[in-house]
C-alpha positions in Angstrom: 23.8 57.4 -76.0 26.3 55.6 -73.9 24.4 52.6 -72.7 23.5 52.6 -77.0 27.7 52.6 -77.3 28.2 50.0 -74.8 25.7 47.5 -76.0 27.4 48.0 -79.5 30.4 47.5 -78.6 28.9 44.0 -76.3 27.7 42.8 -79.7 31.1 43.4 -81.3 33.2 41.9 -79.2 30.7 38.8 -78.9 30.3 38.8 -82.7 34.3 38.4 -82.7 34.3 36.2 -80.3 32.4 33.5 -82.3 33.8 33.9 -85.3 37.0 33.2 -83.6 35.5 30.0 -82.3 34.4 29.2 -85.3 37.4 29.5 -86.9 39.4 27.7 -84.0 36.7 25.0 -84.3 37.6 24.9 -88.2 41.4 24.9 -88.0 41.2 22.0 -85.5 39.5 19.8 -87.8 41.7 20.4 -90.7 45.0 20.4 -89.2 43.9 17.1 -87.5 42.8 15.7 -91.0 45.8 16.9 -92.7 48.3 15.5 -89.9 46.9 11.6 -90.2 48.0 11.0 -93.7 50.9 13.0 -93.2 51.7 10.7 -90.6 50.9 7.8 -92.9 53.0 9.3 -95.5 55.7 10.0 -93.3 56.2 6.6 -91.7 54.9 4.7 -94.5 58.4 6.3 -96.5 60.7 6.0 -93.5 59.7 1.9 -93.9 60.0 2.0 -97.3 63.7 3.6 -97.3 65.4 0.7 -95.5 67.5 -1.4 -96.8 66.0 -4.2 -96.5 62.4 -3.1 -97.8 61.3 -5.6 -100.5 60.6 -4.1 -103.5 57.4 -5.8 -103.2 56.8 -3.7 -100.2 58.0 -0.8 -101.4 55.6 -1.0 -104.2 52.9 -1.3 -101.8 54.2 1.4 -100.2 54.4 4.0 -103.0 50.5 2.6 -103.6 50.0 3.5 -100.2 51.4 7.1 -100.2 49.4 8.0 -103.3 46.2 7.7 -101.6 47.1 9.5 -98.7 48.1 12.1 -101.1 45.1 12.1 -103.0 43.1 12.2 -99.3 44.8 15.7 -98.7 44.1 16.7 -101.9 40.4 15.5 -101.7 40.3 17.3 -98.5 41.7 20.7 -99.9 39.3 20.7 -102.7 36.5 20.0 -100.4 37.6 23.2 -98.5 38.0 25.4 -101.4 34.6 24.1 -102.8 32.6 24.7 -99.4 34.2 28.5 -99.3 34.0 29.4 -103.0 31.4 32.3 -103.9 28.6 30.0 -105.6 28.4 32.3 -109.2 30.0 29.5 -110.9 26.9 27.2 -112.3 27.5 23.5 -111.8 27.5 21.9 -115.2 25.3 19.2 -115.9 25.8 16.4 -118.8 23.3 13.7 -119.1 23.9 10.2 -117.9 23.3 6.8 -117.1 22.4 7.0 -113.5 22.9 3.1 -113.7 26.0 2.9 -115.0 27.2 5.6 -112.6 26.4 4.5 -109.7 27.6 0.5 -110.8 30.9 1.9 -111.3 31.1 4.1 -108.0 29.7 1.3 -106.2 33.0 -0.7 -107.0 35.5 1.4 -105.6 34.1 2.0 -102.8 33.1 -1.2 -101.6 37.0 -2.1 -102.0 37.8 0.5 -99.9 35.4 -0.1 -97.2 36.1 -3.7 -96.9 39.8 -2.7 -95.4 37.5 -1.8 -92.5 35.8 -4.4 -92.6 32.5 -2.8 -93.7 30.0 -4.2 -96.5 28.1 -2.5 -99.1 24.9 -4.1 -100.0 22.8 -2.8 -102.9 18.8 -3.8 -102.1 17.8 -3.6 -105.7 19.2 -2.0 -108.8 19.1 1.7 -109.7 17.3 3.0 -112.4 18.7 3.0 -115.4 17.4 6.6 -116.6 19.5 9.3 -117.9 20.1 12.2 -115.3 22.2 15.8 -115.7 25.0 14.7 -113.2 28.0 16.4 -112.7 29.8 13.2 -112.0 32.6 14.6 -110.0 30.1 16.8 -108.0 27.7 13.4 -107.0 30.5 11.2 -106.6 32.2 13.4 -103.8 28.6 13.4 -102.2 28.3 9.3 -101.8 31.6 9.5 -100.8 31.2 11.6 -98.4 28.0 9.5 -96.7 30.1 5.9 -97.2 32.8 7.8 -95.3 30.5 8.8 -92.3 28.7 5.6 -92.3 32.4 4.1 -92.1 33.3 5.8 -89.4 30.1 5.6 -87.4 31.0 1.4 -87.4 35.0 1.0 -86.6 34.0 -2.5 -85.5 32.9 -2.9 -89.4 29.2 -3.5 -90.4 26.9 -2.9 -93.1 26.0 -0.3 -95.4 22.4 -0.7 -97.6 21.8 1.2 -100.7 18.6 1.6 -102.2 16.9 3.5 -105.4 13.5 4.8 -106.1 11.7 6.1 -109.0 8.7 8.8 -109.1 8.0 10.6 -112.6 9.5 13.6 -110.5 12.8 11.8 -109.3 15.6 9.3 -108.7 15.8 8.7 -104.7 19.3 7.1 -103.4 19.0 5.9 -99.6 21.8 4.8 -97.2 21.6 2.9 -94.4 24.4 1.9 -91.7 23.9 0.0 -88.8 26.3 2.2 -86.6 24.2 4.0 -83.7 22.2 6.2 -85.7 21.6 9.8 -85.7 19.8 11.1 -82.5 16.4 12.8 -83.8 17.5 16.6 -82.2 20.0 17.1 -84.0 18.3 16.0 -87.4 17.7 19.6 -88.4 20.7 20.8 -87.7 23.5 17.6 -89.4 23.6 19.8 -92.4 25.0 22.8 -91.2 28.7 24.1 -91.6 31.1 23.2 -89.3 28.8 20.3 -87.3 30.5 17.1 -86.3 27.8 15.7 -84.3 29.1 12.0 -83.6 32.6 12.6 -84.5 35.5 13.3 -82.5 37.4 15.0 -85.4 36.6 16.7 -88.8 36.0 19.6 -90.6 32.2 19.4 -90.0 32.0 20.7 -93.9 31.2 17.5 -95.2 27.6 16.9 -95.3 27.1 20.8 -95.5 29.1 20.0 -98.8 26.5 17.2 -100.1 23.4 19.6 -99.4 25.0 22.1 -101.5 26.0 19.9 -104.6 23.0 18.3 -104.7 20.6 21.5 -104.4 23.5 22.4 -107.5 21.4 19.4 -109.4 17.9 21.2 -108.4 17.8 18.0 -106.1 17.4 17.7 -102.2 18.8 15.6 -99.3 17.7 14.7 -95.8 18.4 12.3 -93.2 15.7 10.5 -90.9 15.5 8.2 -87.9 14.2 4.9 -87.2 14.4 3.3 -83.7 16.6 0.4 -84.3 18.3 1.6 -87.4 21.5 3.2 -88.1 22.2 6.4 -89.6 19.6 6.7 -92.7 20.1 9.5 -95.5 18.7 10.2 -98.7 19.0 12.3 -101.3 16.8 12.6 -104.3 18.0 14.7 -108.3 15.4 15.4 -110.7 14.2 13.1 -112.9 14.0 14.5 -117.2 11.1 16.3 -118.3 
């Protein structure tokens, strides 16, 4: 009965002791995503409050603040998303996966060429009508452009390709950063994994799985020897 008590409370206190971990590992990566565009924000309005700012720059700067603003908030709703209970149902509209993605495409390839990073499309995607949830996919190629961005902060490259099966619409991305090292394939979408990166919630990719098994779709990363970091997810293709 006693050795039954210790060993119970042994698994407690180890139990407790990981979830702390956890949650240290957690705050870390948030308060260290929250306090770069804070710092942005605070130095960009510093600048922008002398008196002899242009108004050109301060224009630019208001520009600038925005975005950072709109990166915390990006990052809050990613939290709030990852921890929600999952009873709300993703809703689904039909549209042109084409379209979508042309339009997506844009903006980020102006916002990855301040880093001197290149989107190339290798063929056009299909233009078959999906059920998206447009917010939902959008905030998982984000997420990937992101990651391949910051696997390259000497710039480089960033492939898209598409695929059709009667069963599908594939998407594939491609950096030429280092890659992803093959043991830790099976575990990059897991919460709270930052393998490669110095900093970051590790909820991002755990994110991407989850919003696109929302669209009764799946996603998976591979590795080639001499290739960057390759993912892929695939959504369903109509009836």
């Amino acid at each position: 009965h006693r050795l039954r008590e210790f060993n119970s409370q042994y698994l407690n206190e180890v139990v407790q002791s990981e979830r702390l971990a956890v949650l240290g590992r957690f705050a870390r990566g948030v308060v260290h995503d929250l306090k770069n565009p804070l710092n942005i924000i605070g130095l960009t309005a510093e600048l922008a409050g002398r008196p002899d700012a242009t108004p050109q720059f301060r224009a630019e700067a208001q520009e600038r603040i925005c975005q950072q603003v709109e990166r915390i908030s990006s990052l809050v709703s990613e939290i709030l998303y990852f921890t929600q209970s999952g009873s709300e149902k993703m809703v689904l509209t039909p549209m042109n996966f084409a379209a979508f993605i042309g339009k997506l495409l844009a903006e980020l390839q102006q916002e990855s060429e301040t880093r001197s990073v290149k989107i190339e499309v290798e063929g056009a995607p299909p233009p078959v009508m999906l059920m998206l949830n447009s917010k939902g996919l959008s905030r998982v190629l984000i997420n990937l452009v992101q990651n391949a961005t910051d696997a390259m902060p000497n710039g480089g490259k960033i492939f898209f390709r598409f695929g059709q099966t009667p069963r599908e619409v594939v998407t594939e991305i491609e950096d030429t950063g280092p890659g992803i090292a093959p043991e830790i394939l099976d575990r990059l979408f897991q919460a709270f994994a930052t393998y490669g990166k110095e900093h970051g919630t590790g909820l991002g990719l755990s994110i991407c799985k989850k919003i696109v098994e929302d669209h009764g779709g799946r996603i998976w990363a591979r590795h080639e020897p001499g290739h960057g970091a390759i993912l892929a997810f695939a959504i369903p293709a109509p009836k």
